[in-house]
C-alpha positions as CSV (number, residue, x, y, z in Angstrom):
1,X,80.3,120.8,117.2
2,X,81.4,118.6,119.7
3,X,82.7,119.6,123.7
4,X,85.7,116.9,122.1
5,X,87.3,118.9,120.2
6,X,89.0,118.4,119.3
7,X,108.3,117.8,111.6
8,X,110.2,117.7,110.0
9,X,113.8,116.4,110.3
10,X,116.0,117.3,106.8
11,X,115.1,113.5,105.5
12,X,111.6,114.1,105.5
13,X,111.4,117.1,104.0
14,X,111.0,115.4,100.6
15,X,108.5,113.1,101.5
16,X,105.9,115.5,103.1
17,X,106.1,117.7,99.7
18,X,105.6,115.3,97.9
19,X,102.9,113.9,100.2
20,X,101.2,118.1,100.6
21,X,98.4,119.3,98.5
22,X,97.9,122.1,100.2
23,X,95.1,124.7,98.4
24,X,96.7,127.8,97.2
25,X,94.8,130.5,97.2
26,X,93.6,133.2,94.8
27,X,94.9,136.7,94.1
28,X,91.7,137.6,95.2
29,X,91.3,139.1,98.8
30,X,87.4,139.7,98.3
31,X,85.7,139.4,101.6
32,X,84.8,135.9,102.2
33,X,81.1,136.1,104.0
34,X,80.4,135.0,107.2
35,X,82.6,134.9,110.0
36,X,81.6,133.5,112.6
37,X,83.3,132.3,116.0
38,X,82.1,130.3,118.7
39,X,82.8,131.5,122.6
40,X,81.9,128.5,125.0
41,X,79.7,128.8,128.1
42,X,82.3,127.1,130.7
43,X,85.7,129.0,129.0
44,X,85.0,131.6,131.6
45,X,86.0,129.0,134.5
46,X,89.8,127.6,134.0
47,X,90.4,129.1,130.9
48,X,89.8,132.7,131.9
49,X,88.2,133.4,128.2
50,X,85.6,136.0,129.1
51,X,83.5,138.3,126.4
52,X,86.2,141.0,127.6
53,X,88.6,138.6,125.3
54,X,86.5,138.7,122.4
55,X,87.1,142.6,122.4
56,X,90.2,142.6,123.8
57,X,91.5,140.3,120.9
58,X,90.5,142.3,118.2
59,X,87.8,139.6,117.5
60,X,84.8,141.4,118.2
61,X,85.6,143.5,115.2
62,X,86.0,141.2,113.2
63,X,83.4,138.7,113.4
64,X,79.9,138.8,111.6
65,X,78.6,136.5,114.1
66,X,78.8,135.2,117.5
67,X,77.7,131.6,118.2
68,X,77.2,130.5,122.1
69,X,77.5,127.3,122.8
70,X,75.8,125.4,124.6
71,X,72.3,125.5,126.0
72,X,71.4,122.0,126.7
73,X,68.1,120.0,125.1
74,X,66.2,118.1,127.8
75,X,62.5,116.8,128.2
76,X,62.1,117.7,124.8
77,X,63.0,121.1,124.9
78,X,65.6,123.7,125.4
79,X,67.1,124.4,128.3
80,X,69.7,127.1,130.3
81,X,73.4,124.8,130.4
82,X,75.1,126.7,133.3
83,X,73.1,129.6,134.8
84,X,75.2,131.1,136.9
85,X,77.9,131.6,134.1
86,X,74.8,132.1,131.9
87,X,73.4,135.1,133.3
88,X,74.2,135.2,137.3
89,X,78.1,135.6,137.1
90,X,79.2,138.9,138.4
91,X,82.0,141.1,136.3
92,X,83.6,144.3,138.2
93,X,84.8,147.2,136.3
94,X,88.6,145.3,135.5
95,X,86.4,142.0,134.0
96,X,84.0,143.5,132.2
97,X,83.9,143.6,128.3
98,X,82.9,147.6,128.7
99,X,84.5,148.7,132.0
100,X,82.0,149.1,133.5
101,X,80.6,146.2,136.9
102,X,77.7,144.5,137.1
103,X,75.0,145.7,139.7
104,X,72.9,143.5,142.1
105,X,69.9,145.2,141.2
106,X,67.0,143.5,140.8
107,X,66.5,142.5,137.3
108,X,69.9,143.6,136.5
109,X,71.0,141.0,133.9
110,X,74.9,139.6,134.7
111,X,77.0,136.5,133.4
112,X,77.7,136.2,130.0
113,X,74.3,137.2,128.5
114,X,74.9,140.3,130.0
115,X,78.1,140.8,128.7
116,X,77.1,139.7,125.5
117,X,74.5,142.2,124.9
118,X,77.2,145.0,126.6
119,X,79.6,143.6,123.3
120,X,76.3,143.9,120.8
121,X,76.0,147.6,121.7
122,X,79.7,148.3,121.2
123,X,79.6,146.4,117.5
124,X,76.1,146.9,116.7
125,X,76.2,144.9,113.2
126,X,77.5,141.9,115.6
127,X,74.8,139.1,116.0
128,X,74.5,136.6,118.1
129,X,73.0,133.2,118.2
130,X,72.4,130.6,121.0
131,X,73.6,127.3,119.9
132,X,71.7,123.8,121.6
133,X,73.2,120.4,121.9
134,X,77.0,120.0,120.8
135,X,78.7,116.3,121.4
136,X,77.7,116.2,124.9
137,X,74.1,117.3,125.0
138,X,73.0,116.0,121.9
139,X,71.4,113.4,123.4
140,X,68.1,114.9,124.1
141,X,67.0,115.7,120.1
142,X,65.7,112.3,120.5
143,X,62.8,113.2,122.5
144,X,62.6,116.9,120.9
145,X,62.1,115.1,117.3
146,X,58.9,113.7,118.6
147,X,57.1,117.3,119.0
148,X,59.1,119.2,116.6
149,X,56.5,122.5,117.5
150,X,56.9,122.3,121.3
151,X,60.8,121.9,120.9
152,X,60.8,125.3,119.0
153,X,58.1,126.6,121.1
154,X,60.1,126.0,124.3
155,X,63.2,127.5,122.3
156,X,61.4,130.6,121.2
157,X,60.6,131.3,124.7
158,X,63.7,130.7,126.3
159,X,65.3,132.9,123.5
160,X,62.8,135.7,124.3
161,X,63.3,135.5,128.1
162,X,62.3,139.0,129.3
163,X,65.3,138.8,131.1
164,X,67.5,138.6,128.8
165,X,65.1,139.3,125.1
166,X,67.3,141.1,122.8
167,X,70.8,139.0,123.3
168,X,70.2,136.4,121.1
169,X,69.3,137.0,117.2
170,X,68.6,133.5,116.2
171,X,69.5,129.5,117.2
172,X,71.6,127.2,116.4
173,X,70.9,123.4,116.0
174,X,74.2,121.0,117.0
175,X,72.7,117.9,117.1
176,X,75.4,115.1,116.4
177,X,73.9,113.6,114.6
178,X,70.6,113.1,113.2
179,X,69.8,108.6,112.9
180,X,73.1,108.2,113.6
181,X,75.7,107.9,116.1
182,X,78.1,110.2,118.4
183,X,78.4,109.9,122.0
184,X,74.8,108.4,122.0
185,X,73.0,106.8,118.5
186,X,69.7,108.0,117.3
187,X,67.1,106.1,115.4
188,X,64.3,109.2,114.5
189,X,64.9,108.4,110.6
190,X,66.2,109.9,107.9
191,X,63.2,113.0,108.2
192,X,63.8,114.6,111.8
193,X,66.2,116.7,111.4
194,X,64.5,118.4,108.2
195,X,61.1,118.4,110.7
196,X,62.8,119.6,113.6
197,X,64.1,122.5,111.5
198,X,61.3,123.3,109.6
199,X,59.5,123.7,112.8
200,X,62.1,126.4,114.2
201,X,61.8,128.3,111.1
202,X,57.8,128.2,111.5
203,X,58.5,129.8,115.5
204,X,61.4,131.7,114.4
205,X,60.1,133.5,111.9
206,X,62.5,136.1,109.9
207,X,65.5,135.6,113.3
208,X,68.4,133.1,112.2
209,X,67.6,130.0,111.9
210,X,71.2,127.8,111.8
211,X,72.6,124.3,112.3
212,X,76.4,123.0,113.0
213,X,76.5,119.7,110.5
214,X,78.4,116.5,110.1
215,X,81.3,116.2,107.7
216,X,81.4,113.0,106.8
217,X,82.1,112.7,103.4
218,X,82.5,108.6,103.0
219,X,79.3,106.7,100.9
220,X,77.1,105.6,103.5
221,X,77.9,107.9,106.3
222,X,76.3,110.6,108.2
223,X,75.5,113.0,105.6
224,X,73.6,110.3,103.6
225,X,72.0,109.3,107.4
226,X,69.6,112.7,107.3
227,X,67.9,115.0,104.9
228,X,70.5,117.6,105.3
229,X,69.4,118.9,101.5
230,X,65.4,119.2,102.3
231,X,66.1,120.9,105.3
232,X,68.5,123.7,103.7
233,X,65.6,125.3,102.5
234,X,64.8,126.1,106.6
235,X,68.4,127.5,107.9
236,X,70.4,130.4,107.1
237,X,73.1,128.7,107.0
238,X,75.0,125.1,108.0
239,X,78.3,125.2,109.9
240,X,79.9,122.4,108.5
241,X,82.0,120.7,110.9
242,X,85.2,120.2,109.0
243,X,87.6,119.2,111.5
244,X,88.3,116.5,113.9
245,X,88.9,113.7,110.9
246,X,91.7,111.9,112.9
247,X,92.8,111.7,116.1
248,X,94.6,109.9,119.4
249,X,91.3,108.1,119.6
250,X,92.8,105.9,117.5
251,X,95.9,105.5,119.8
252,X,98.6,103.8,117.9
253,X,98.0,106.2,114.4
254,X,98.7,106.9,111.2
255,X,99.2,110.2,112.1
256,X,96.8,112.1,110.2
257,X,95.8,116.1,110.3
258,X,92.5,116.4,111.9
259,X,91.3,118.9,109.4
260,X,92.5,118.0,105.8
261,X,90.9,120.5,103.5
262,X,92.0,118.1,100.5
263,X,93.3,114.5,100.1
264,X,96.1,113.4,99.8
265,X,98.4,110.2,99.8
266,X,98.0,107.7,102.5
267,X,94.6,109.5,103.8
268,X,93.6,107.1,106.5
269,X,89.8,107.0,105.0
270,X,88.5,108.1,101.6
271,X,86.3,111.1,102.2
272,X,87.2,112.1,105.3
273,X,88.1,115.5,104.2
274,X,86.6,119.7,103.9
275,X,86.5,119.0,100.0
276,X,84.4,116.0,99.9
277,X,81.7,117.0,102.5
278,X,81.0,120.6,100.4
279,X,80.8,118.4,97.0
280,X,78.5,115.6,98.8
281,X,76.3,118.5,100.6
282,X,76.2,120.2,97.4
283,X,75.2,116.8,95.7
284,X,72.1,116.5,98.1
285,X,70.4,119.5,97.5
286,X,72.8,122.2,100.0
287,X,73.3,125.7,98.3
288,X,77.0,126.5,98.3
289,X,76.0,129.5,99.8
290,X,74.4,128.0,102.9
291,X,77.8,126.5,103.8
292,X,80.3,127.8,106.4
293,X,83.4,126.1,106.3
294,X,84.9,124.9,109.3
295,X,87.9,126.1,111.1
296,X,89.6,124.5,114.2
297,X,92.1,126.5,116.7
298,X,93.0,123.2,118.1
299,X,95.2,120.9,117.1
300,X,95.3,117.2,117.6
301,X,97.8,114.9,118.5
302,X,100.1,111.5,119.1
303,X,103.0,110.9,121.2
304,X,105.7,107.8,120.7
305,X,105.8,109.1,116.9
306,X,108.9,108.3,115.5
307,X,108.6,109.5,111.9
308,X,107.8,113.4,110.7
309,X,105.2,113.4,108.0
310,X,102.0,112.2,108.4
311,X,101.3,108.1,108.4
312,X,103.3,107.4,111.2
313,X,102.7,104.5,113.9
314,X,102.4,106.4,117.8
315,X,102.0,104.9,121.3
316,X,99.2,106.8,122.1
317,X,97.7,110.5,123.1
318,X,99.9,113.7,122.9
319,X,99.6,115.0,126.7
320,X,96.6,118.4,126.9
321,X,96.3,120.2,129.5
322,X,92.3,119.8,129.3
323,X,92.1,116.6,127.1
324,X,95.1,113.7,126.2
325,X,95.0,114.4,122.5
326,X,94.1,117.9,122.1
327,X,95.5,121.1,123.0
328,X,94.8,124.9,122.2
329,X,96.6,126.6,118.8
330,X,98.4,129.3,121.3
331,X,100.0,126.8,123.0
332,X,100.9,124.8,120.3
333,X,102.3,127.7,118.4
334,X,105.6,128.3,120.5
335,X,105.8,125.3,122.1
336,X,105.3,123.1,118.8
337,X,106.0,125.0,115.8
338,X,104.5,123.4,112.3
339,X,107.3,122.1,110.4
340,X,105.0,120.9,107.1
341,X,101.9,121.0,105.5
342,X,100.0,118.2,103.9
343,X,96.4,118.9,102.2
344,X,96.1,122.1,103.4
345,X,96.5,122.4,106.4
346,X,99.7,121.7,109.3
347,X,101.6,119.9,111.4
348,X,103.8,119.6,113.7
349,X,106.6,117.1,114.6
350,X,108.5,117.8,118.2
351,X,110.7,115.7,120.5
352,X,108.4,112.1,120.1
353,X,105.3,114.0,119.5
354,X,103.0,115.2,116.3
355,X,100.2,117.5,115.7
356,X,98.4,118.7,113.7
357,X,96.6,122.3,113.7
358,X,95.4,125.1,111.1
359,X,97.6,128.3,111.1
360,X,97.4,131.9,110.0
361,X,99.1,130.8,106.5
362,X,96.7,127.3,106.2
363,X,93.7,129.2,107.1
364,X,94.2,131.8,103.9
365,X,94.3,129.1,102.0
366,X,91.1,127.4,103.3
367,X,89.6,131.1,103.0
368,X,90.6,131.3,99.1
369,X,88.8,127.7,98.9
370,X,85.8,128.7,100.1
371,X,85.8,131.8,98.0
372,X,86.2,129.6,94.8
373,X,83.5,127.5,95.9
374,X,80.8,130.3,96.7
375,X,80.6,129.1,100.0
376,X,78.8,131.4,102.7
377,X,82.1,132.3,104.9
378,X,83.9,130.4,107.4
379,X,83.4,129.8,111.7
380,X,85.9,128.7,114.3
381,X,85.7,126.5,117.2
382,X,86.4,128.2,119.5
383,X,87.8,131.4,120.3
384,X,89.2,130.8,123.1
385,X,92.0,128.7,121.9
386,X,92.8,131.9,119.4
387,X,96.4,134.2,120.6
388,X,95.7,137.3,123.0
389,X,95.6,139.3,119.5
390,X,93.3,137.1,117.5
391,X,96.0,135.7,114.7
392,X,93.9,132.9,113.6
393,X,90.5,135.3,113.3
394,X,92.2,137.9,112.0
395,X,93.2,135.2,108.9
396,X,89.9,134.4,109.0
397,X,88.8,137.7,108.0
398,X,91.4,138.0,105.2
């Protein structure tokens, strides 16, 4: 799950009907399994998002599981990304997810391991999982691949810290990717990542044992790159990374919705869509039931886009306040309402711009699909980017 993340004038309405295959849901409102949401280590800095926000939001409630991301991989073995915001950071009686401030004691536990375990007590079925690598830090698998045991050794340890035992119920792997290529390119073969997790299993024992997973559904491409099925049998689950498709990186379009759940007409490549990742996963051995489904509460987008449904030339990255390109769903929301959908999910055409971002209506639908499917639930990256009263995981949850 990468640190990246990640219109309609009255002539085109016809077109982007014709052009949407958006999943309709079932009658059925059965619960959907998992629901999982990822809170990020540095969203306590300029974005303000603290563990206070999972509660305040109403998303504490209702999630299953909590994913923290990241803890970086280094020298072949896991490490502490930021400590101060890890466990250092101090929270007064206003900031704190409980109302009540942090102490300077010694061996009183602060930042947001402290606050996380503060959130466990009040939602006691709420578990929480430490999740290693993402887009930026993925880098170091390399090395860990070589000594799969001391990777998970190290990992166990730093888990079980007496300082801060009891937070974490499990790990999550987000290594992007596995022999092949994301911000750096790997060459450990096709039977790492199945040895790498087999060997956390072995340390972990009975504690969750998960990994956030490629969605590339083309022939050829990153899920045929690593033994995603052999390794199944090792995780709880896989949070398949079903966003982040398309984007500004490719600065002069199509336009294209970063997280089709179908696809449709004019899809810029074959297989670069929700459905065709679950089918090709399934295909190598991965129980449906070991599949989350990937949400973003992001969108992505183009500016210099003359034309309102989807396949449209652009001059280049839709301005972000953190990233050209990307840009949170609450701020998108009001400022750039959707105007269509096309293969399940939104977008968004405004003034010379277009995005495209999942909504409370478009995630339903994704939630019936993976009902129908018999996939394990759902997660979102990341919370923070969610409205002060948790719309998007509140549709989550059904």
């Amino acid at each position: 799950m990468s640190i990246r993340r990640k219109l309609l004038g009255a002539a085109g309405v016809f077109a982007a009907m014709l052009m949407t295959l958006s999943y309709a849901p079932p009658a059925s409102s059965a619960p959907v399994g998992k629901v999982l949401g990822y809170f990020t280590e540095w969203g306590v800095y300029d974005r303000d998002y603290q563990v206070k926000n999972v509660e305040t939001s109403g998303s504490a409630g209702k999630l299953t599981d909590l994913n923290y991301a990241f803890g970086n991989v280094t020298n072949g073995q896991c490490a502490i990304g930021d400590s101060y915001a890890a466990y250092d950071k101090y929270y007064d009686a206003a900031s704190s997810v409980d109302g009540v401030s942090d102490t300077w004691d010694a061996g009183a536990l602060r930042g947001n391991f402290g606050q996380l375990k503060r959130l466990k007590a009040m939602h006691p079925g709420l578990k929480v999982i430490y999740s290693f690598g993402g887009w930026t830090w993925s880098s170091g698998f390399t090395q860990a691949a070589r000594n799969p045991a001391a990777f998970a050794d190290s990992c166990y340890n730093l888990l079980h810290d007496p300082r801060w035992n009891g937070v974490f119920d499990g790990i999550d792997i987000d290594w992007e990717y596995p022999n092949a290529c994301g911000l750096s390119c790997d060459t450990s073969g096709s039977a790492a990542f199945a040895s790498l997790m087999s060997a956390l299993r072995s340390r972990f024992g009975g504690e969750l044992v998960t990994a956030a997973i490629t969605a590339d559904g083309t022939s050829g491409g990153k899920i045929d790159a690593a033994d995603y099925g052999g390794a199944s049998q090792y995780v709880d689950w896989y949070n398949v990374m079903t966003y982040d498709y398309f984007g500004a990186w490719a600065t002069s379009g199509p336009t294209a919705p970063h997280s089709p759940l179908n696809s449709y007409s004019g899809i810029p490549t074959a297989g670069f869509y929700a459905d065709a990742a679950v089918r090709k996963l399934r295909s190598t051995g991965v129980p449906a039931s070991k599949m989350l489904l990937g949400i973003g509460f992001y969108g992505r987008g183009w500016t210099g886009v003359t034309q309102a449904a989807p396949g449209g030339a652009a001059t280049g990255a839709a301005p972000g306040k953190y990233e050209a390109g990307i840009e949170d769903y609450k701020v998108l929301q009001p400022r750039c309402p959707a105007t269509g959908t096309v293969a399940g999910t939104a977008y968004a055409y405004c003034g010379n711009e277009w995005w495209s971002y999942d909504t409370p209506s478009t995630i339903a639908g994704k939630m019936g699909y993976a009902r129908t499917q018999g996939l394990g639930g759902a997660f979102a990256w990341e919370l923070s980017g969610d409205t002060a009263d948790g719309q998007l995981i509140t549709a989550m949850n059904g």
